[in-house]
Backbone as a printed PyTorch tensor [residue, N CA C, xyz], in Angstrom:
tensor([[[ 11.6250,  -3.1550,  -9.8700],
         [ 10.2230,  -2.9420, -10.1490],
         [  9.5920,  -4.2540, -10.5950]],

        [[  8.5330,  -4.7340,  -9.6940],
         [  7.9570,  -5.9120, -10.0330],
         [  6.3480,  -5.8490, -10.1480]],

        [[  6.0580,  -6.0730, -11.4380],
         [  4.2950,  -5.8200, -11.7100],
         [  4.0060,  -7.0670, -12.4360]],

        [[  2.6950,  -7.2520, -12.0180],
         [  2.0790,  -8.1890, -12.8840],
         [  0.8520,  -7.9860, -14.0840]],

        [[  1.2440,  -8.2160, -15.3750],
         [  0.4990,  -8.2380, -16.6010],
         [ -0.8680,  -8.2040, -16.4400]],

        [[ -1.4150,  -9.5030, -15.8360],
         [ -2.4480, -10.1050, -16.2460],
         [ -2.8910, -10.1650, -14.8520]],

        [[ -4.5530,  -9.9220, -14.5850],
         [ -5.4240, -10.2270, -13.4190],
         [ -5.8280, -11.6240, -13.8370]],

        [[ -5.3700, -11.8700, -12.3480],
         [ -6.4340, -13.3900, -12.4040],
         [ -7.4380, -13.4120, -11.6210]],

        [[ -7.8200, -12.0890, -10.7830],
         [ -8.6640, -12.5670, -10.2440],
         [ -9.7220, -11.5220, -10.1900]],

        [[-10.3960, -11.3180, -11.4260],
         [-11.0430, -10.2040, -11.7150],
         [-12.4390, -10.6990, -12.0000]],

        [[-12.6070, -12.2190, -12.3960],
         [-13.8830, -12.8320, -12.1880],
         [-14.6910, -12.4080, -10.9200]],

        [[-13.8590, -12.5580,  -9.6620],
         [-14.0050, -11.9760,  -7.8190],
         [-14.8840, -10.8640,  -8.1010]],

        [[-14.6660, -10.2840,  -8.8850],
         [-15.3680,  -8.5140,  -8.3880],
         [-14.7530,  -7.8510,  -7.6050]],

        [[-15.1490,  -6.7050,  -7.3650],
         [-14.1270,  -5.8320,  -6.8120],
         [-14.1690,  -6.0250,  -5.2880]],

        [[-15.1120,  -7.2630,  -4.4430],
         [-14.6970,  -7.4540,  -3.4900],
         [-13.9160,  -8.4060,  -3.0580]],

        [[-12.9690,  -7.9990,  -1.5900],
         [-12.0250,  -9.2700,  -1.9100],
         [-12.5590, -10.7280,  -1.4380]],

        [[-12.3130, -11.8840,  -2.3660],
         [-12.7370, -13.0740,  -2.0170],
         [-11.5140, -13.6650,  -0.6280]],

        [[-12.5980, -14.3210,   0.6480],
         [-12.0600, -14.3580,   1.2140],
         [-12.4740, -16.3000,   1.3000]],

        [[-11.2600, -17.0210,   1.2960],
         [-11.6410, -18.1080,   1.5300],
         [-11.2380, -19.1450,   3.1890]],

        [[-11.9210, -19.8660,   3.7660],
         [-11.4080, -20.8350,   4.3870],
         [-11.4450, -22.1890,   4.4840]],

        [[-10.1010, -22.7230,   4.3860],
         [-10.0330, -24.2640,   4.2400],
         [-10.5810, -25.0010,   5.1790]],

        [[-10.7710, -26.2830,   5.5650],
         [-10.6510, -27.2370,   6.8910],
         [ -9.1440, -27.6640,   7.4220]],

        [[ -9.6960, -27.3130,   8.3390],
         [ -7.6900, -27.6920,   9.0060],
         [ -6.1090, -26.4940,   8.3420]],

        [[ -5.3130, -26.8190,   8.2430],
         [ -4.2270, -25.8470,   7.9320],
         [ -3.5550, -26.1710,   6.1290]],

        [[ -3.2660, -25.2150,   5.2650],
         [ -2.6380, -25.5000,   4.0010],
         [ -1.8370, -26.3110,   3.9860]],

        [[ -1.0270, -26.8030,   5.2600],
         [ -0.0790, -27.1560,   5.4270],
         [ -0.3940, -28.4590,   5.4780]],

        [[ -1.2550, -28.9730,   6.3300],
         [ -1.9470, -30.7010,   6.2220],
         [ -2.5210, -30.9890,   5.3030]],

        [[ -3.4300, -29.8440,   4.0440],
         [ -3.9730, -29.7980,   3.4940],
         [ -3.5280, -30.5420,   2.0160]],

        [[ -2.5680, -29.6380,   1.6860],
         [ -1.3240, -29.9580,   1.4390],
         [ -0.2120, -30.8240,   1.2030]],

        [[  0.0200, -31.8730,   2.2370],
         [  0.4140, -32.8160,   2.5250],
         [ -0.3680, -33.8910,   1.9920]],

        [[ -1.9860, -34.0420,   2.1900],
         [ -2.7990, -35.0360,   1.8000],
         [ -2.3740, -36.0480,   0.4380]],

        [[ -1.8070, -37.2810,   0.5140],
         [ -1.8220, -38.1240,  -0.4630],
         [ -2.9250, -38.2920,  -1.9070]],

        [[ -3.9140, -37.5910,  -1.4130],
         [ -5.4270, -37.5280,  -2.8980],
         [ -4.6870, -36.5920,  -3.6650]],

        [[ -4.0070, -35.1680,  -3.0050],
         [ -3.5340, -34.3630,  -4.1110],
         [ -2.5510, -35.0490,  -5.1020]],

        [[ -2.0790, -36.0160,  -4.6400],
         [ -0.4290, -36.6070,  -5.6520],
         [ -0.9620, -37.9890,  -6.2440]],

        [[ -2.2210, -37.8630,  -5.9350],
         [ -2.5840, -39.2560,  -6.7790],
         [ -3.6540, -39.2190,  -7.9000]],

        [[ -3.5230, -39.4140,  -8.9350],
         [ -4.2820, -39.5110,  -9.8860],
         [ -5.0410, -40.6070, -10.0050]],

        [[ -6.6220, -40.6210, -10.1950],
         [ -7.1530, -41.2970, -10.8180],
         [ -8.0980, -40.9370, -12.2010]],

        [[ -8.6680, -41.4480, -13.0660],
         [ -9.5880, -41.2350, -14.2360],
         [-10.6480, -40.7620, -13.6130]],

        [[-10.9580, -41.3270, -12.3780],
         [-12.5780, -40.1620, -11.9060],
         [-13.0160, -38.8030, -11.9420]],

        [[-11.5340, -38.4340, -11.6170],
         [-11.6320, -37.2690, -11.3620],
         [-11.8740, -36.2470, -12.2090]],

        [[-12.8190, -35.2210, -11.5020],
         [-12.8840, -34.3320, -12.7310],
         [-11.7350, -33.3620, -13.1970]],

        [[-11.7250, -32.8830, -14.4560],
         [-10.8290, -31.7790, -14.6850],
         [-10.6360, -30.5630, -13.8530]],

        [[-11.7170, -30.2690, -12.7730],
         [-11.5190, -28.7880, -12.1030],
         [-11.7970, -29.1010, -10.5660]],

        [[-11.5950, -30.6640, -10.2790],
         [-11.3330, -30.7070,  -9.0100],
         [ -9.6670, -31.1250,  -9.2570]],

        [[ -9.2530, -31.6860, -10.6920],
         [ -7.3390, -31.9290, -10.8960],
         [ -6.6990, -30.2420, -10.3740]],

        [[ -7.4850, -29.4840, -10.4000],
         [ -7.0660, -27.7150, -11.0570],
         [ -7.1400, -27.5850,  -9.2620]],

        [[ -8.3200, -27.6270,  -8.5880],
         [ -8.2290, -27.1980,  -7.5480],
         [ -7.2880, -28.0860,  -6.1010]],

        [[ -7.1620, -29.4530,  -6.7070],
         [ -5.8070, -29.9630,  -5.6790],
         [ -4.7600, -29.5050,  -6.1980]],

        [[ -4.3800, -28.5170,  -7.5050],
         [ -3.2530, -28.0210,  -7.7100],
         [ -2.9790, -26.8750,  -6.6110]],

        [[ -4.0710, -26.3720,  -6.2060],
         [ -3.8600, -25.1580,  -5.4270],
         [ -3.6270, -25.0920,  -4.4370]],

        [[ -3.5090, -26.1430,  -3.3630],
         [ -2.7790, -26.4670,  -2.3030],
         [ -1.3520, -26.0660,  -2.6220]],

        [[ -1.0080, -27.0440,  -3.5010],
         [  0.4390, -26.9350,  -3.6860],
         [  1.2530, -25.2390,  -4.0830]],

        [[  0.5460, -25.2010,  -5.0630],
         [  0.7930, -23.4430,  -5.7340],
         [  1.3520, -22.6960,  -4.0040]],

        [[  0.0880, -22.7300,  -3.3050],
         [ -0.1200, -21.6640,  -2.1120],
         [  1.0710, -22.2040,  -1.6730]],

        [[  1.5740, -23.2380,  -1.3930],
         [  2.4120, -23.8830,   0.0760],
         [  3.9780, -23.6210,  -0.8130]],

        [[  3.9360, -23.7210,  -2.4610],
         [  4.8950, -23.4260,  -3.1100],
         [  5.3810, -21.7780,  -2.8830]],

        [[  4.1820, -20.4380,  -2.8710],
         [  4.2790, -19.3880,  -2.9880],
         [  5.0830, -19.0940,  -1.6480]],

        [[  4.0930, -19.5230,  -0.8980],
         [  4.3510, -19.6190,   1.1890],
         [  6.0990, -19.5240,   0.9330]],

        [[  6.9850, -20.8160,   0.4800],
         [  8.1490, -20.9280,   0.6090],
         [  8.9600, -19.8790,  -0.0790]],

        [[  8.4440, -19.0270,  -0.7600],
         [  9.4760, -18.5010,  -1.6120],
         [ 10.1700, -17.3570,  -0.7310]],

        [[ 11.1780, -16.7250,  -0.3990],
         [ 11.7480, -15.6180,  -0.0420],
         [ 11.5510, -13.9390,  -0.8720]],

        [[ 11.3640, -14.2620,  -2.2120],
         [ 11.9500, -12.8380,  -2.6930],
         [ 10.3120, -12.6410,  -3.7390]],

        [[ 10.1700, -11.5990,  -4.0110],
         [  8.5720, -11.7860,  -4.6520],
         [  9.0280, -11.7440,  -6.2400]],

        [[ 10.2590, -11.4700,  -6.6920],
         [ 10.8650, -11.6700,  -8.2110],
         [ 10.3400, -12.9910,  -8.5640]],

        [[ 10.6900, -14.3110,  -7.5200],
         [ 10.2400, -15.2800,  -7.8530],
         [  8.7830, -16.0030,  -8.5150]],

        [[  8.1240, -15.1250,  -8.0190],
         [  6.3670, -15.3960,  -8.4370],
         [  6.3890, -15.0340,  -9.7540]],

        [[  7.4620, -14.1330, -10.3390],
         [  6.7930, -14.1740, -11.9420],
         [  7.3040, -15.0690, -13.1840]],

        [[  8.6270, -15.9270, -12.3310],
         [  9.5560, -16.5320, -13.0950],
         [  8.3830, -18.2150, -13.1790]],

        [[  7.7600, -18.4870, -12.0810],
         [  6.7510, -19.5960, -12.4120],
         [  5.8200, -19.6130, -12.0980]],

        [[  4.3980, -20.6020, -12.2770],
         [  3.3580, -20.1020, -12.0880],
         [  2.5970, -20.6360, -10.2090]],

        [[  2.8760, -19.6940,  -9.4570],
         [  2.3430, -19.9490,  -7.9080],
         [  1.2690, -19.5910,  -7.9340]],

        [[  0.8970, -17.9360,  -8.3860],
         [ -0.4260, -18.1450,  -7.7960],
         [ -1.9580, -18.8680,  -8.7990]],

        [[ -2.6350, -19.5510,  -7.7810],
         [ -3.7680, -20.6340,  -8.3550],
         [ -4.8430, -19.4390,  -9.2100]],

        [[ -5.3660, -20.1610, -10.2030],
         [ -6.3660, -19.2830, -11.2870],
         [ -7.3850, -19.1870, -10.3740]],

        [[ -8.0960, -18.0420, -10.7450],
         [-10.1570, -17.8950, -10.1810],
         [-10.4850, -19.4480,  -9.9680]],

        [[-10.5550, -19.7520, -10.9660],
         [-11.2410, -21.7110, -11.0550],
         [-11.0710, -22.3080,  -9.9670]],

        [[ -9.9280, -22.2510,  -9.8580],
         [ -9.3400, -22.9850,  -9.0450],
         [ -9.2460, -22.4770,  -7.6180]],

        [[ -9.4100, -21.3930,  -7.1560],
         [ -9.6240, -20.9960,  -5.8000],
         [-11.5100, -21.3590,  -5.3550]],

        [[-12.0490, -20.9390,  -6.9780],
         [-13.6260, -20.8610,  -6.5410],
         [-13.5160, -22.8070,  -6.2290]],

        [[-13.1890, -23.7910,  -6.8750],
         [-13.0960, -25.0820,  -6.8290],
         [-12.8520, -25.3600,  -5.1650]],

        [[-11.5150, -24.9650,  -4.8910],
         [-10.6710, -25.5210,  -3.4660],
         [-11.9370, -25.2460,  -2.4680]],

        [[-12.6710, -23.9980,  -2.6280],
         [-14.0130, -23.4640,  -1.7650],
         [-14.2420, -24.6590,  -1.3800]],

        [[-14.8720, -25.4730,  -2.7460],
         [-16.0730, -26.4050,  -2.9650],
         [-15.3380, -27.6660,  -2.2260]],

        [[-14.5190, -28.2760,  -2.5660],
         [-14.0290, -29.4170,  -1.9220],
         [-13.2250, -29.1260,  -0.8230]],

        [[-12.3880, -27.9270,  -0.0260],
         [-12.0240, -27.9500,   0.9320],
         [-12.5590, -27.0760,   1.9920]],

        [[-13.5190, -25.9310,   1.3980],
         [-13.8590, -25.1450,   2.1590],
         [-14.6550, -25.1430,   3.4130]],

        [[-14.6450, -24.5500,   4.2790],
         [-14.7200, -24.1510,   5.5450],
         [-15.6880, -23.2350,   5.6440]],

        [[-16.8570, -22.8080,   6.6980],
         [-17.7530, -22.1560,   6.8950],
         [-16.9280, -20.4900,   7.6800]],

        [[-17.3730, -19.6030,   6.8270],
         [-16.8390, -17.9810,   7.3590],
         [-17.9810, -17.6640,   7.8050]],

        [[-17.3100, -16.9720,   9.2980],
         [-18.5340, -16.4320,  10.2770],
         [-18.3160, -14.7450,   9.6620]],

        [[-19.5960, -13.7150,   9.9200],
         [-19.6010, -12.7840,   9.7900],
         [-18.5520, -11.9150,  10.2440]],

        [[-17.9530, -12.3980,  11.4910],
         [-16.8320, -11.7750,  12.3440],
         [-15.9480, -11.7990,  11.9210]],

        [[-15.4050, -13.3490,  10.9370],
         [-14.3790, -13.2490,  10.4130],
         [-14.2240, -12.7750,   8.7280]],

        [[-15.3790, -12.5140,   8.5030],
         [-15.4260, -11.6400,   7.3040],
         [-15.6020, -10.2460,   7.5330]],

        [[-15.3380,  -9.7090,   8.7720],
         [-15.2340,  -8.5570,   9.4260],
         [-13.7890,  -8.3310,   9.3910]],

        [[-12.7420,  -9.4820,   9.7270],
         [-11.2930,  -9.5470,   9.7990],
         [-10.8250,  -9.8020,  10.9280]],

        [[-12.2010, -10.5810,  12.0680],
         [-11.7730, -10.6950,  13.3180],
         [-11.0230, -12.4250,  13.1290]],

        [[ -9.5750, -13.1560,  13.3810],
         [ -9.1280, -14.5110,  13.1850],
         [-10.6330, -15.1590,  13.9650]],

        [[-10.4220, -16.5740,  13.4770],
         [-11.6040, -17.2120,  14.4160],
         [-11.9000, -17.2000,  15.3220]],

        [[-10.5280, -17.5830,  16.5780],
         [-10.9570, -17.5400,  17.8520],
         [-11.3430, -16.4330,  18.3550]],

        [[-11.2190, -15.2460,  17.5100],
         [-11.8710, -14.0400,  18.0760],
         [-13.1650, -13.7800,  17.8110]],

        [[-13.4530, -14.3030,  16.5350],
         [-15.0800, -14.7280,  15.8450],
         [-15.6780, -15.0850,  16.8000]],

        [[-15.1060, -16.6670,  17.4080],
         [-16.1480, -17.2270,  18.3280],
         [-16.5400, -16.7170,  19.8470]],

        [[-15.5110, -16.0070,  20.0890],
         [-15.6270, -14.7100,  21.5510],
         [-16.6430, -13.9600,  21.1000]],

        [[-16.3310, -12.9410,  19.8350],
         [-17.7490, -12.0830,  19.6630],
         [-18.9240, -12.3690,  19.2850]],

        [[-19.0760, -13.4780,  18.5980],
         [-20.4100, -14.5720,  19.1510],
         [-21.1320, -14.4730,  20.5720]],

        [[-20.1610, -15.3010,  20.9780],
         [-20.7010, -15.7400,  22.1890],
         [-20.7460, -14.4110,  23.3620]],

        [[-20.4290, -13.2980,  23.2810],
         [-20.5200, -12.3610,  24.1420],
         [-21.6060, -11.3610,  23.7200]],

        [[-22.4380, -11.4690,  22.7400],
         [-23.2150, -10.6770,  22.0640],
         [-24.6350, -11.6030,  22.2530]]])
């Protein structure tokens, strides 16, 4: 039996927040800005290049016991943040639940 204590993502409201990046978590991810620190940066863009990693950390895990032993998934802040600096424009279609390339078919056929 595996439950979790605490909501983190109850700031959202009861609808589900749906986000999209530019390009894949996986390149995203990879990017050298996340592993480099400088003093410019603000405190809640440090929070939201954490969340690349978290996701691509969660992605790898096999067994879901694991998610409670450390911390994978990224806070509200920090998902509403990743929006702001990595996010990606959602078409109506795909906030319907159609993937993109199916978005851009029912676009263009309508």
């Amino acid at each position: 039996n595996i439950g979790f204590g605490e909501r983190l993502y109850a700031s959202f409201g009861p609808q589900l927040k749906q986000v999209k990046i530019r390009g894949s978590l996986e390149k995203l991810s990879s990017r050298s800005s996340l592993y480099s620190w400088n003093r410019s940066v603000t405190e809640a863009d440090a929070a939201a290049n954490e969340a690349p990693k978290q996701l691509m950390a969660l992605k790898s895990l096999e067994r879901l016991r694991a998610t409670r032993e450390d911390c994978h998934f990224p806070r509200a802040l920090q998902i509403k943040q990743l929006q702001v600096l990595y996010g990606a424009f959602l078409s109506d279609q795909e906030l319907e639940g159609y993937p993109a390339e199916e978005a851009i078919k029912v676009k263009t056929t309508k």
